[in-house]
KOLDREN-691580 format. One record per residue (C-alpha): residue in three letters; x, z, y. Coordinates in steps of 0.5 Angstrom, whole numbers. Each point is the difference from the previous one (the first is absolute). Last residue first. Layout:
<site r="ala" x="X" z="Z" y="Y"/>
...
% end
This chain:
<site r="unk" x="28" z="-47" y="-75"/>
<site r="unk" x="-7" z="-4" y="-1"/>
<site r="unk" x="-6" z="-1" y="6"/>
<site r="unk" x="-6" z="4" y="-1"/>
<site r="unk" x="0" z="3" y="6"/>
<site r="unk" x="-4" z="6" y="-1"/>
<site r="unk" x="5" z="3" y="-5"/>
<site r="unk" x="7" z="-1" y="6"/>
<site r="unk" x="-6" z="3" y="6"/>
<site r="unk" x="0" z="5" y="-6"/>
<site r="unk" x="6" z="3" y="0"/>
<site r="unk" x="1" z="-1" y="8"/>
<site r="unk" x="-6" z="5" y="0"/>
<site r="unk" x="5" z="6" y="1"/>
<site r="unk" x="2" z="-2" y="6"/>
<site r="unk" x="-5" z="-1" y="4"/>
<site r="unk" x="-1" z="8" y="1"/>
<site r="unk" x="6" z="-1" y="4"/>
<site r="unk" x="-2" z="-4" y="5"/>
<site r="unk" x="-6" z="3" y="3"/>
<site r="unk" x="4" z="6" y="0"/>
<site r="unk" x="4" z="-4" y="5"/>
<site r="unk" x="-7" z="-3" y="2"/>
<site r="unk" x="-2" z="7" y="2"/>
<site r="unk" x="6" z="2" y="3"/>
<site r="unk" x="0" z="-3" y="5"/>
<site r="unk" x="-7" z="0" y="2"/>
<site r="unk" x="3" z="8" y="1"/>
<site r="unk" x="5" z="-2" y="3"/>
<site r="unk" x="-5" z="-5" y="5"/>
<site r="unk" x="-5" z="7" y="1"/>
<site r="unk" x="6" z="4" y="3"/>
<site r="unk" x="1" z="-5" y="4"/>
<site r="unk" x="6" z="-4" y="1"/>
<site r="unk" x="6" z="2" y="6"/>
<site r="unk" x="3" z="-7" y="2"/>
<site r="unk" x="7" z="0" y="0"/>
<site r="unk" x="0" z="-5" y="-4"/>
<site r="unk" x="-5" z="-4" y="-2"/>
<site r="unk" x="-3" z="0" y="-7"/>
<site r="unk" x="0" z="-5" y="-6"/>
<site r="unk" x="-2" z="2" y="-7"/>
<site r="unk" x="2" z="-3" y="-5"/>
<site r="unk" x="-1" z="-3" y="-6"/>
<site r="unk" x="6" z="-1" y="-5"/>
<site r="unk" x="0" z="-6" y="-5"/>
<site r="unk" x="1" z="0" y="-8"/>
<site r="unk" x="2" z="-6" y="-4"/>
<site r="unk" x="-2" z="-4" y="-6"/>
<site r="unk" x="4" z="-4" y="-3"/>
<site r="unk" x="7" z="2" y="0"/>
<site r="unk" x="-2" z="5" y="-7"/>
<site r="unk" x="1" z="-7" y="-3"/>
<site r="unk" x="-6" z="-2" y="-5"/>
<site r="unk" x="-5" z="-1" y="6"/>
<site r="unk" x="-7" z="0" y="2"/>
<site r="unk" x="-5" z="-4" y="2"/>
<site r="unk" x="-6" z="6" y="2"/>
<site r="unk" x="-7" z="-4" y="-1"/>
<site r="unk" x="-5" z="-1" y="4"/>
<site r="unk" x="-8" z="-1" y="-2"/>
<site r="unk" x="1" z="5" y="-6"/>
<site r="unk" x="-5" z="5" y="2"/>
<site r="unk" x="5" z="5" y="0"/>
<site r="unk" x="4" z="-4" y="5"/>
<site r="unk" x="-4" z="-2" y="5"/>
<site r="unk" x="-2" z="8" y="1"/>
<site r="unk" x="7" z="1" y="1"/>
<site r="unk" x="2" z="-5" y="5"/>
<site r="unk" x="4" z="4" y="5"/>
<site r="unk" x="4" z="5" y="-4"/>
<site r="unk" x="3" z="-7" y="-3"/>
<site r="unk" x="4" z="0" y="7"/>
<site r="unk" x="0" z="-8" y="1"/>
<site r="unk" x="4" z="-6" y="-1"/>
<site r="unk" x="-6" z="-4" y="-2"/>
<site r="unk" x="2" z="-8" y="-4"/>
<site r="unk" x="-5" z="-5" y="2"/>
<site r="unk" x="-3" z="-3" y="-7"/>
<site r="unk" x="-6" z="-1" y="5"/>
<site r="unk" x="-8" z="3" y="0"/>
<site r="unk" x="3" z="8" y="-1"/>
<site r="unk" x="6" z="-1" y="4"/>
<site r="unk" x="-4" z="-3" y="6"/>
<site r="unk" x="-5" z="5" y="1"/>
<site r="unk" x="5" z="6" y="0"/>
<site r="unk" x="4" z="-2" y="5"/>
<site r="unk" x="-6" z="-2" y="4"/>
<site r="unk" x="-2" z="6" y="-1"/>
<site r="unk" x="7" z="4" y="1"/>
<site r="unk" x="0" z="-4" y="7"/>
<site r="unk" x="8" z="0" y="2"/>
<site r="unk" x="1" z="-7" y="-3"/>
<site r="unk" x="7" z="-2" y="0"/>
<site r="unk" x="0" z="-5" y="-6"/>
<site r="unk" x="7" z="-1" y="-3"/>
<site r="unk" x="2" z="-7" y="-4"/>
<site r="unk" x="3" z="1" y="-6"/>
<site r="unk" x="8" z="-2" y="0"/>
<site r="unk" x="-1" z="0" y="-8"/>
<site r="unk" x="5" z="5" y="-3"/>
<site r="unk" x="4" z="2" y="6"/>
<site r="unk" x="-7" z="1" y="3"/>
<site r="unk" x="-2" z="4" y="-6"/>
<site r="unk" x="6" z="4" y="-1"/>
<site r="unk" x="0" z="2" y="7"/>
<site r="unk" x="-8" z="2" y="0"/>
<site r="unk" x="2" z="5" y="-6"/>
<site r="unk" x="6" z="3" y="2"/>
<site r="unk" x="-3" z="2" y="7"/>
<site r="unk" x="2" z="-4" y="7"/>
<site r="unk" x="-8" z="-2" y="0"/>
<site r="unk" x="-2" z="7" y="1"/>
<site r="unk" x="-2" z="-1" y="7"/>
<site r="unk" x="-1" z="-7" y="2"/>
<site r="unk" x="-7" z="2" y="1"/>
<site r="unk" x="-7" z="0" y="-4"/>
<site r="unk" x="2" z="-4" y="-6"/>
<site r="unk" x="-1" z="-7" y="-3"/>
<site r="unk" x="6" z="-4" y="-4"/>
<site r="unk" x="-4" z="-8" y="-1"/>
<site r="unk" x="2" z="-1" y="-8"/>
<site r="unk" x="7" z="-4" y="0"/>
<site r="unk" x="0" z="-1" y="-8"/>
<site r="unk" x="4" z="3" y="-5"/>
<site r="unk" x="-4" z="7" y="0"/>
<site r="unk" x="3" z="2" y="-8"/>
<site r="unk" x="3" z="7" y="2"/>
<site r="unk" x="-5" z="2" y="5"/>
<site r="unk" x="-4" z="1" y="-6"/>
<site r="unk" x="-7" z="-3" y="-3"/>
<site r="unk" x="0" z="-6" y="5"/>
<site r="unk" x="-5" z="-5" y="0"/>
<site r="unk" x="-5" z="4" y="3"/>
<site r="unk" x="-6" z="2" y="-4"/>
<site r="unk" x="-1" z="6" y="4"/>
<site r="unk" x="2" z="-1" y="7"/>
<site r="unk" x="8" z="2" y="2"/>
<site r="unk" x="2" z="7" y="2"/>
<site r="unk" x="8" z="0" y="1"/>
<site r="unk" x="2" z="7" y="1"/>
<site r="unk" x="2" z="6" y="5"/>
<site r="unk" x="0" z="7" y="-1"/>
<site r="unk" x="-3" z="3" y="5"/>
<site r="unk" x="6" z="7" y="3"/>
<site r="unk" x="-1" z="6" y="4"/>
<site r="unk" x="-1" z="3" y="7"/>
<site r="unk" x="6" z="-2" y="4"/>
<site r="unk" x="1" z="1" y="7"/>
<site r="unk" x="2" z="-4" y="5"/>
<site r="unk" x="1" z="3" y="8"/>
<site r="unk" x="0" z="-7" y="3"/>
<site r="unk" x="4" z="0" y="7"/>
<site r="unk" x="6" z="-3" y="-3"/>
<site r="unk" x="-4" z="-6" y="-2"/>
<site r="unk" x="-1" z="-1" y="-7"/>
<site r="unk" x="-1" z="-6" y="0"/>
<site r="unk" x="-7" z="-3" y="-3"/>
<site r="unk" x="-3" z="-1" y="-7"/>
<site r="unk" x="6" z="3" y="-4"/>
<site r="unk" x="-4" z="6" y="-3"/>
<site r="unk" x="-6" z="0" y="-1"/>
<site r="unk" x="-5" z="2" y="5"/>
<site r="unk" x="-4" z="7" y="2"/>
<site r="unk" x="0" z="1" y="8"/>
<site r="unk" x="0" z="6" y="5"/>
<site r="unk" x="-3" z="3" y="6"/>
<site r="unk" x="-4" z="-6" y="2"/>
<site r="unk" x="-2" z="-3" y="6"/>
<site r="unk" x="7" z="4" y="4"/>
<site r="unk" x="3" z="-7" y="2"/>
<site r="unk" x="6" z="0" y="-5"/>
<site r="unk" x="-4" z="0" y="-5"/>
<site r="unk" x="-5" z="-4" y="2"/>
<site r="unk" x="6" z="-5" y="0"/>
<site r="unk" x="0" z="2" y="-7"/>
<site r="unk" x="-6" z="-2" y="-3"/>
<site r="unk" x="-1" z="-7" y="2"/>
<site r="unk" x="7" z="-1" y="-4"/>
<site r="unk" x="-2" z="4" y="-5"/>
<site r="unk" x="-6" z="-4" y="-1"/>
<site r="unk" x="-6" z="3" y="1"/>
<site r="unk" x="-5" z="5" y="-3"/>
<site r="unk" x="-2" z="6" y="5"/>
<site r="unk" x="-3" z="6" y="-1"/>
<site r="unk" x="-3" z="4" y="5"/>
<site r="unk" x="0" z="7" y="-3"/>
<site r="unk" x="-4" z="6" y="4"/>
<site r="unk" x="2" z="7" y="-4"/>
<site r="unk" x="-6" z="5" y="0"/>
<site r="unk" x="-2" z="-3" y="-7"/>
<site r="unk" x="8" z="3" y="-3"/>
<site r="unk" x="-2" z="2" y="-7"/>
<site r="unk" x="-4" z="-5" y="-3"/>
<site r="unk" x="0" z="-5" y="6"/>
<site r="unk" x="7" z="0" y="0"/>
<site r="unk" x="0" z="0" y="-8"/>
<site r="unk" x="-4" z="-6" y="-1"/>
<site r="unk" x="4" z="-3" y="6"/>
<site r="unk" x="6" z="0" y="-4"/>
<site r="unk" x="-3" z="-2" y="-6"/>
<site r="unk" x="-3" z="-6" y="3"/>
<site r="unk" x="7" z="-2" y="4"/>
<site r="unk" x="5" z="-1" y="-5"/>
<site r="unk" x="-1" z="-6" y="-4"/>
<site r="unk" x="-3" z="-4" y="4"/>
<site r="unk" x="2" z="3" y="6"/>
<site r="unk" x="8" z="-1" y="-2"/>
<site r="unk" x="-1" z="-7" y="-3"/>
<site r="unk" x="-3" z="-2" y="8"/>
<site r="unk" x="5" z="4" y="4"/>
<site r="unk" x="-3" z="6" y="3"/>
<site r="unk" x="0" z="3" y="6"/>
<site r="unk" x="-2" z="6" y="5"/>
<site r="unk" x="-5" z="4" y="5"/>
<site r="unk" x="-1" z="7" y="-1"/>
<site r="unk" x="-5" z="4" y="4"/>
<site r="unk" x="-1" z="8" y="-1"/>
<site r="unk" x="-1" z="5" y="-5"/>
<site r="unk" x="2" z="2" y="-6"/>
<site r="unk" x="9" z="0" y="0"/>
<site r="unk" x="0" z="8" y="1"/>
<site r="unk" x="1" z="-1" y="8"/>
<site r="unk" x="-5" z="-4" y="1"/>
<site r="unk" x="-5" z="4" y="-4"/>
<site r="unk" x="1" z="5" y="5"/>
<site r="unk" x="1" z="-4" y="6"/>
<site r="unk" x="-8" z="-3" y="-2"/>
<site r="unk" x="-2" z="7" y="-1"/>
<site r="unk" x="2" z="3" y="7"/>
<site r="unk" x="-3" z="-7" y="3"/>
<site r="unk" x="-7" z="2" y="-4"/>
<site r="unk" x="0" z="7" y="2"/>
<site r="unk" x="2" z="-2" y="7"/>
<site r="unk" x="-6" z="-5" y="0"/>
<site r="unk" x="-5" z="5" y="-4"/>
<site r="unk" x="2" z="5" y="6"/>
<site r="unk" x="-1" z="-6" y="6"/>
<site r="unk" x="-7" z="-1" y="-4"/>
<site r="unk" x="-2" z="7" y="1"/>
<site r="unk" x="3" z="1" y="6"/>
<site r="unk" x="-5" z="-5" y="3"/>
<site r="unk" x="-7" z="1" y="-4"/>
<site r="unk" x="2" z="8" y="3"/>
<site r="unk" x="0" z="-2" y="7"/>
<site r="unk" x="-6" z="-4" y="0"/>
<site r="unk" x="-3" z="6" y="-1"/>
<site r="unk" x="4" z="4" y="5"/>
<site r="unk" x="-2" z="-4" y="5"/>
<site r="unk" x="-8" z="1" y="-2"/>
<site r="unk" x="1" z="8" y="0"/>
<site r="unk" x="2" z="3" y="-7"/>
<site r="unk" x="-3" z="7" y="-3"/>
<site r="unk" x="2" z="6" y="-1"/>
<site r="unk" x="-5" z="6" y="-2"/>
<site r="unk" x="-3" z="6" y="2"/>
<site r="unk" x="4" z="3" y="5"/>
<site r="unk" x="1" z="-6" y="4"/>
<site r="unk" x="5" z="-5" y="0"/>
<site r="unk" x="-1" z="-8" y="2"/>
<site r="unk" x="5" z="-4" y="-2"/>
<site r="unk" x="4" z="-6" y="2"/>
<site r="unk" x="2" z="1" y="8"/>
<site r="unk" x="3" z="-5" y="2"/>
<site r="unk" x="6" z="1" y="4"/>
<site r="unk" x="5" z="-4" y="-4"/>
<site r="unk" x="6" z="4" y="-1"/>
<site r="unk" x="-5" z="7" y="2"/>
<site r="unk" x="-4" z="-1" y="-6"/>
<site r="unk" x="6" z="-1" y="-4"/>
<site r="unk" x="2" z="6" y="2"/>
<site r="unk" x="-7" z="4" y="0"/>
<site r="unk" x="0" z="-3" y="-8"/>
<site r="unk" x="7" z="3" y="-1"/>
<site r="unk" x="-2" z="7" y="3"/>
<site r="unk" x="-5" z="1" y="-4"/>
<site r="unk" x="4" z="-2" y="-7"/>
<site r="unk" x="5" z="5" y="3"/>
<site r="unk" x="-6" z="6" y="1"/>
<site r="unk" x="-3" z="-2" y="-7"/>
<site r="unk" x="6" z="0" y="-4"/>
<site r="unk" x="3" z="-5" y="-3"/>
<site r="unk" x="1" z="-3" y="-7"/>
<site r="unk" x="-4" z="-7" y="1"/>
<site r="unk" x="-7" z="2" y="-3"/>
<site r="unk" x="1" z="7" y="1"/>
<site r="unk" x="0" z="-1" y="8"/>
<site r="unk" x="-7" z="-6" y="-2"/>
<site r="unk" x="-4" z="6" y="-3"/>
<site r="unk" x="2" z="4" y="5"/>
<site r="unk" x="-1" z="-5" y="6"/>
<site r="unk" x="-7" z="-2" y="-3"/>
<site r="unk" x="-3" z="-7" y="2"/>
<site r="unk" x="4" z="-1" y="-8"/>
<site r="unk" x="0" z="-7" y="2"/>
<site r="unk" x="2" z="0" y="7"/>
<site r="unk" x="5" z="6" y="-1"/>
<site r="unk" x="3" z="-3" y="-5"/>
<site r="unk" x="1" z="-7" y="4"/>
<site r="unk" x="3" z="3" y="6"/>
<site r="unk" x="5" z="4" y="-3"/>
<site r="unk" x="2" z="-6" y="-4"/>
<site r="unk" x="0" z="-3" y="7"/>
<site r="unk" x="5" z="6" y="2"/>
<site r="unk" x="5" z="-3" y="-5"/>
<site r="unk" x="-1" z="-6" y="0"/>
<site r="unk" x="2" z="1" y="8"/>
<site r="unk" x="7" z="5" y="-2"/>
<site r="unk" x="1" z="-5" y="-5"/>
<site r="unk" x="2" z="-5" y="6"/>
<site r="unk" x="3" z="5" y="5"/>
<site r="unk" x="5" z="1" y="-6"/>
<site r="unk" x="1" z="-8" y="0"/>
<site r="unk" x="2" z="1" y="7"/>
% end
């Protein structure tokens, strides 16, 4: 069957040649036969569909009404299968296609700008539906089939026996707190300020232990980074969050790093990619992927300077 369906593109590029050379000699040249196959080609497909489409004579070559209207359709039918052979190609190299996917919160500020910097650089065939949702809205799209993967940190939901996780990299994690805030370092925090984060994930780390141990804070669970962000410049709220995420803030001095003396006080969470099991992903997901791992990487080595543009003493 497939073979029957190439012979027909075939046969209509024999067709278009001869209607836009009008000259089957020039046209046989054009598509590598010779001038008695190419005849024989047009008188087929003449046959298949009793229409005659060109008028032949001695002198010239010419297109009859229906062959006219012949040749806008198979020029289009052409461009289309020329079109659908790219768009495979450049599915099958990872560059073409739709992909659909989420991102946590922290991660899409932090990760996602340069990961679809680089997709539009690189991949602009590749169509990118991006959600940003909590990990648990995200993950029962997961299982429907909406996205093909999701980026979160790690603990923010089970981890079903169905999810295929992946870890991409590590954010550091520490306490941010306004400028000016009374506290300088984790250290002397003696007060039960009001303890804000994204989601439960990372409270288990030394830091935040220490802290509720210490002065039993109340925790804020608020999912909004922009409601988390306002809250912690205009209150003495304590921020558990990725510094990665707050750079801009940071370097101009309106946020500050608490550090600690103890090496326990500060702490590292894995970002992980979440995938379903015995799902096939696209080539353009793997190489999604690997944008934010690399992504990731790079982040790396600014953590030196996220220490500098902090402000905040060792």
């Amino acid at each position: 069957m497939r073979k029957a369906h190439m012979m027909e593109l075939r046969t209509l590029r024999h067709f278009v040649a001869v209607a836009r050379r009008l000259n089957y000699s020039r046209a046989a040249e054009d598509v590598g036969l010779s001038q008695s196959a190419l005849t024989r080609s047009i008188q087929s497909l003449e046959k298949q569909t009793g229409l005659r489409l060109f008028d032949r004579t001695r002198a010239a070559v010419t297109l009859t009404p229906q062959g006219k209207a012949a040749f806008q359709a198979a020029q289009q039918l052409l461009a289309s299968a020329e079109d659908f052979a790219g768009e495979l190609g450049a599915m099958a190299q990872g560059k073409g296609g739709r992909l659909s996917f989420g991102v946590a919160p922290v991660p899409a500020r932090v990760l996602l700008a340069s990961v679809l910097s680089e997709v539009l650089h690189d991949t602009p065939r590749l169509e990118c539906n991006v959600l940003v949702r909590d990990p648990g809205e995200l993950w029962p799209m997961l299982e429907t089939g909406e996205i093909e993967f999701f980026i979160a940190g790690e603990g923010q939901i089970p981890e079903p026996m169905s999810a295929r996780i992946e870890p991409l990299g590590t954010f550091p994690v520490s306490i941010v707190v306004r400028a000016g805030h009374p506290a300088t370092h984790v250290e002397n925090i003696d007060k039960a300020y009001p303890l804000l984060m994204a989601n439960r994930a990372g409270a288990d780390n030394a830091l935040i232990s220490e802290l509720l141990q210490k002065n039993n804070h109340p925790l804020h669970v608020i999912e909004d980074f922009t409601t988390l962000l306002s809250l912690v410049q205009t209150t003495d709220a304590l921020l558990l969050v990725t510094p990665l995420a707050l750079q801009d803030h940071l370097a101009a001095g309106t946020l500050r790093e608490l550090r600690g003396k103890k090496p326990t006080a500060t702490g590292l969470h894995r970002v992980l990619l979440y995938s379903k099991s015995g799902r096939t992903r696209s080539k353009g997901a793997n190489a999604v992927r690997g944008l934010f791992q690399h992504a990731i990487r790079n982040l790396a080595e600014p953590k030196k300077t996220l220490a500098a543009i902090s402000g905040a003493p060792n």
